[in-house]
C-alpha positions as CSV (number, residue, x, y, z in Angstrom):
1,X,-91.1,-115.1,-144.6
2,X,-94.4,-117.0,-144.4
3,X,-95.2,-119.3,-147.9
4,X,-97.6,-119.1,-149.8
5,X,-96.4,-115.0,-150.7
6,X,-96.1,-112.8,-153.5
7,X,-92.8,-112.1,-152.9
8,X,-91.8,-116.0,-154.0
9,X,-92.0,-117.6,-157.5
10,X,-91.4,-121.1,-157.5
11,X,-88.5,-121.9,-160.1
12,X,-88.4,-125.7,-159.7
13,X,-90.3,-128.3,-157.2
14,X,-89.4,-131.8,-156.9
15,X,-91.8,-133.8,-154.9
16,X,-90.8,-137.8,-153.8
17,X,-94.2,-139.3,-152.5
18,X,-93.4,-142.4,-150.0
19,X,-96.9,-143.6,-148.9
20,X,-100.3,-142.6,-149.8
21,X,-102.7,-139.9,-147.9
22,X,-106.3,-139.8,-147.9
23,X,-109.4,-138.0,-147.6
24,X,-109.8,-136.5,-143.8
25,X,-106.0,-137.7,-142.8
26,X,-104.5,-135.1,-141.0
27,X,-101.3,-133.9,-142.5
28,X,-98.2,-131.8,-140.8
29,X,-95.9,-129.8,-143.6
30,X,-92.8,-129.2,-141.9
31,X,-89.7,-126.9,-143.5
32,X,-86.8,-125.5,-143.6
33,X,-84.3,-123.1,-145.6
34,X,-81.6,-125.4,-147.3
35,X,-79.5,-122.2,-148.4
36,X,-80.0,-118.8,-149.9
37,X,-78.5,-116.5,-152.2
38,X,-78.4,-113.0,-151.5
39,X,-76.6,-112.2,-154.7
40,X,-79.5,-113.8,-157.4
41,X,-82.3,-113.7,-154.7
42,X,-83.0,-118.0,-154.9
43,X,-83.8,-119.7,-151.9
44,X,-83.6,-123.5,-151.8
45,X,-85.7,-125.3,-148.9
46,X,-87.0,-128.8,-148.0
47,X,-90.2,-129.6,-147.0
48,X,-91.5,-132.9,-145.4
49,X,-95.4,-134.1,-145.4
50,X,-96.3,-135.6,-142.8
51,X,-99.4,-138.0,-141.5
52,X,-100.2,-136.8,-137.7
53,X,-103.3,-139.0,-137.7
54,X,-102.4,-142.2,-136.4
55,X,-99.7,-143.1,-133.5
56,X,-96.7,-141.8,-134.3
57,X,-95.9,-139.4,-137.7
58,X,-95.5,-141.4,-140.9
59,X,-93.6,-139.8,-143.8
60,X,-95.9,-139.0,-147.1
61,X,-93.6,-137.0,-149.2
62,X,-90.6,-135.1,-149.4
63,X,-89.6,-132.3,-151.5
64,X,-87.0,-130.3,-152.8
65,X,-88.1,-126.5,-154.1
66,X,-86.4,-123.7,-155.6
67,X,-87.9,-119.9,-155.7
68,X,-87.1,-116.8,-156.6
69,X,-87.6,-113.9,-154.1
70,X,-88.3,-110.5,-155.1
């Protein structure tokens, strides 16, 4: 499944922002699928921001999201 999609409303999102990001930093969105249920259709993933534009990757956020799949 590739996000954004019509086939996914977003129930609940719960973003934790650790540093700031600025205009022309480049950014890296990595996730993955926390657990699924194929009885209610609800999928439950993580996804991390990160900032790719200096030496190494520095954490920007973190978040916790809840959808509903038709």
């Amino acid at each position: 499944m590739l996000l954004p999609s019509r086939d996914v409303m977003i129930q609940y999102q719960d973003i934790s922002f650790h540093n700031p990001f600025y205009l022309n930093d480049e950014i890296k969105l990595e996730g993955s699928i926390d657990t699924f249920s194929k009885a209610v259709n609800i999928i439950n993933y993580k996804l991390k921001f990160l900032r790719i534009s200096g030496e190494k990757p520095e954490l920007i956020a973190k978040s916790r999201t809840s959808g509903i799949v038709k």
